[in-house]
ZADO-1210 file (C-alpha; in nm, 4 decimals, padded with zeros to 6 digits):
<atoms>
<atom x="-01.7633" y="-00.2669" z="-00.9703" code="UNK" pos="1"/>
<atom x="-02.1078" y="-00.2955" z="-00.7757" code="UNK" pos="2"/>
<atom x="-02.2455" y="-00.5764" z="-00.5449" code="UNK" pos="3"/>
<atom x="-02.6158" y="-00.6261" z="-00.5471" code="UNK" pos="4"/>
<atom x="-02.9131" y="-00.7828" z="-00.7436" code="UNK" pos="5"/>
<atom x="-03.1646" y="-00.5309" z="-00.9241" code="UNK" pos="6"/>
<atom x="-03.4236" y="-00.5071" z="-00.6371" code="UNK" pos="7"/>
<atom x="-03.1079" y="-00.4787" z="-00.3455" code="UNK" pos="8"/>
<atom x="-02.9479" y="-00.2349" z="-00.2121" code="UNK" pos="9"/>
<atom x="-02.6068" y="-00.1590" z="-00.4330" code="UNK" pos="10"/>
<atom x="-02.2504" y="-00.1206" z="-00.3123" code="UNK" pos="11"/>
<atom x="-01.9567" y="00.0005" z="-00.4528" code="UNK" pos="12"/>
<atom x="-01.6627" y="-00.1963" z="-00.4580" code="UNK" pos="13"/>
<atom x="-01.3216" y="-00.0682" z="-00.4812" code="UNK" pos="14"/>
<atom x="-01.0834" y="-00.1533" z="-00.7655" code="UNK" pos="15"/>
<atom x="-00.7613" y="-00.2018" z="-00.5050" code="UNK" pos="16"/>
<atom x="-00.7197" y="-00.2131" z="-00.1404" code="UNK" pos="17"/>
<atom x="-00.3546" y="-00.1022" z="-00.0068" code="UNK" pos="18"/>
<atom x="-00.1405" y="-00.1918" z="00.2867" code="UNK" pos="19"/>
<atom x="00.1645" y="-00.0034" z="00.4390" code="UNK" pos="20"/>
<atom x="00.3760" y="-00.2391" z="00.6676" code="UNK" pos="21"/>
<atom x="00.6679" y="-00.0287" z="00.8969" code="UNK" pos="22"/>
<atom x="00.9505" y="-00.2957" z="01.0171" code="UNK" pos="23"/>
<atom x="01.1971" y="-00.1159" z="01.2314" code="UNK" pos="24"/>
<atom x="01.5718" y="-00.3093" z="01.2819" code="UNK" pos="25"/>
<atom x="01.7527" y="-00.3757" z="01.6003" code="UNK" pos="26"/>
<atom x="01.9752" y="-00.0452" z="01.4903" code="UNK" pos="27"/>
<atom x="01.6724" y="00.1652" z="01.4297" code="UNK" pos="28"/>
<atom x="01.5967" y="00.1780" z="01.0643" code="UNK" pos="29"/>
<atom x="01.3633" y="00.1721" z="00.9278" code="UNK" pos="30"/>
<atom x="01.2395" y="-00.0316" z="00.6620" code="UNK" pos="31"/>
<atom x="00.8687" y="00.0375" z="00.4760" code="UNK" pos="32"/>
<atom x="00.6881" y="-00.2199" z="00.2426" code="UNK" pos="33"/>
<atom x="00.3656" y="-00.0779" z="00.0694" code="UNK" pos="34"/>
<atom x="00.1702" y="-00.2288" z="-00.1646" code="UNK" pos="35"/>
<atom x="-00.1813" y="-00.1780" z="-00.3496" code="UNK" pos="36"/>
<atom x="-00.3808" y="-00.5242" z="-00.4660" code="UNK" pos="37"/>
<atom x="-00.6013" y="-00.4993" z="-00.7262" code="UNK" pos="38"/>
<atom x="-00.9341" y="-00.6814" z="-00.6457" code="UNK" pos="39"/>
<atom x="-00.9023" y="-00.8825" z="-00.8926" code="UNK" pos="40"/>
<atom x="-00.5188" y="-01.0614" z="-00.9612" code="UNK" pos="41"/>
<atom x="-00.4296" y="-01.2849" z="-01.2624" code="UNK" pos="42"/>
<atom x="-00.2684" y="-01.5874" z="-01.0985" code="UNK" pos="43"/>
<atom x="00.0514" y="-01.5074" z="-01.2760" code="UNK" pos="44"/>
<atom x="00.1189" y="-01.2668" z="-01.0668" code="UNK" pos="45"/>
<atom x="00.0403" y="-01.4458" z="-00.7516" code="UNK" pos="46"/>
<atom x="00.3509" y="-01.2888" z="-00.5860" code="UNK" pos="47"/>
<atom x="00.2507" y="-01.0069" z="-00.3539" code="UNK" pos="48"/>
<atom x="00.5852" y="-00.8121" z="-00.4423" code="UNK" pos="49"/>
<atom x="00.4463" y="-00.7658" z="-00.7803" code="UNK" pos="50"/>
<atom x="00.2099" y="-00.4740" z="-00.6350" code="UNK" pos="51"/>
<atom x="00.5024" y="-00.3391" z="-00.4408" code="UNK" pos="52"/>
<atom x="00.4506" y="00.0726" z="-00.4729" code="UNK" pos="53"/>
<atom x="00.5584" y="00.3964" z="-00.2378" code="UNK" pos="54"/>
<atom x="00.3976" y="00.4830" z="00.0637" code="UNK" pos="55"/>
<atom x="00.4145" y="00.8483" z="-00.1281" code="UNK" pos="56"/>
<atom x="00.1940" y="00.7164" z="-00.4305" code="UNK" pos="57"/>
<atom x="-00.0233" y="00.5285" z="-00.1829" code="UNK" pos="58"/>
<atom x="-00.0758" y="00.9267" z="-00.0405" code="UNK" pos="59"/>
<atom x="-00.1601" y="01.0489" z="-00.3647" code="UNK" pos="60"/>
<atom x="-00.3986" y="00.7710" z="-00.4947" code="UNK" pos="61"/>
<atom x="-00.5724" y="00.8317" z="-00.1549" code="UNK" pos="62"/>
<atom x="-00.5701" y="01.1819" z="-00.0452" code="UNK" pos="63"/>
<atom x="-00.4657" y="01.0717" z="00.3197" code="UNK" pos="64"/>
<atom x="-00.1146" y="01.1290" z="00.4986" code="UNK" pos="65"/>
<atom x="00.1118" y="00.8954" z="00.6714" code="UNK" pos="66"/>
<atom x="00.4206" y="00.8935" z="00.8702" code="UNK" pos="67"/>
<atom x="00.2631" y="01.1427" z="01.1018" code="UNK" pos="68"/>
<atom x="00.4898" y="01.1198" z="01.3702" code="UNK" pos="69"/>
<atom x="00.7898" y="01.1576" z="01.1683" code="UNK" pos="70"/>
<atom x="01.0153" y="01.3952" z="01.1307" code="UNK" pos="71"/>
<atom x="00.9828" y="01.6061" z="00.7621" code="UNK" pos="72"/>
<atom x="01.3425" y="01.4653" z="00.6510" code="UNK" pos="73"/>
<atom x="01.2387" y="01.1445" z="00.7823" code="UNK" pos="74"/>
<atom x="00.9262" y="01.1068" z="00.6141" code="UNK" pos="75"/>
<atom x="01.0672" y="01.2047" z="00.2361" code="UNK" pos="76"/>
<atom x="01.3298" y="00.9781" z="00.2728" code="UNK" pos="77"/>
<atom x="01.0688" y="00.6798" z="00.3922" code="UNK" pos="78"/>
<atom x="00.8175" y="00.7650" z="00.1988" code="UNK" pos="79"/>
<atom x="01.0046" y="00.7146" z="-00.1480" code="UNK" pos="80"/>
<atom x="01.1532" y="00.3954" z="-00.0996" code="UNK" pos="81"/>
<atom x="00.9826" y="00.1060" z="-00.2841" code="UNK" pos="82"/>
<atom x="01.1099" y="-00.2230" z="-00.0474" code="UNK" pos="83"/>
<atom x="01.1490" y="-00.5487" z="-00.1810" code="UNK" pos="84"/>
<atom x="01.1328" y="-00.8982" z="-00.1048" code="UNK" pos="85"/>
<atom x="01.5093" y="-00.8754" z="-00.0005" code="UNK" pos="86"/>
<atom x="01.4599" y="-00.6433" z="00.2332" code="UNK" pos="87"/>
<atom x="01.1883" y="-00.8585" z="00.4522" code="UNK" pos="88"/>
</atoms>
């Protein structure tokens, strides 16, 4: 998708935008939500867990890394779990 008239400068718009939330409990776990919004959302599915995903297919989509700071076996184990609405 691309912004602009004819005679204006034209910019690219991405198809999604993502988010990665990190809530850590009072015992130290902790608990990921990720999600990736498409730009444009039919109100049917007005419900944000509905675009719930991994933080690992977040990664791949992107090409970038997260969890940095975490240990390997901390980060696989993180990185795969999809959270839902429960778990908030």
């Amino acid at each position: 998708m691309w912004l602009g008239q004819d005679s204006e400068f034209r910019v690219a718009v991405p198809d999604a935008s993502y988010k990665i939330v990190i809530r850590e409990t009072v015992g130290g776990d902790v608990i990921p939500a990720a999600f990736i919004f498409p730009n444009i959302v039919p109100k049917s599915l007005g419900d944000m867990w509905h675009f719930s995903t991994t933080i690992s297919r977040i990664e791949k989509l992107t090409g970038l890394k997260f969890l940095t700071n975490l240990t390997e076996a901390d980060k696989a184990v993180v990185a795969e779990i999809k959270s839902g609405a429960a778990d908030w």
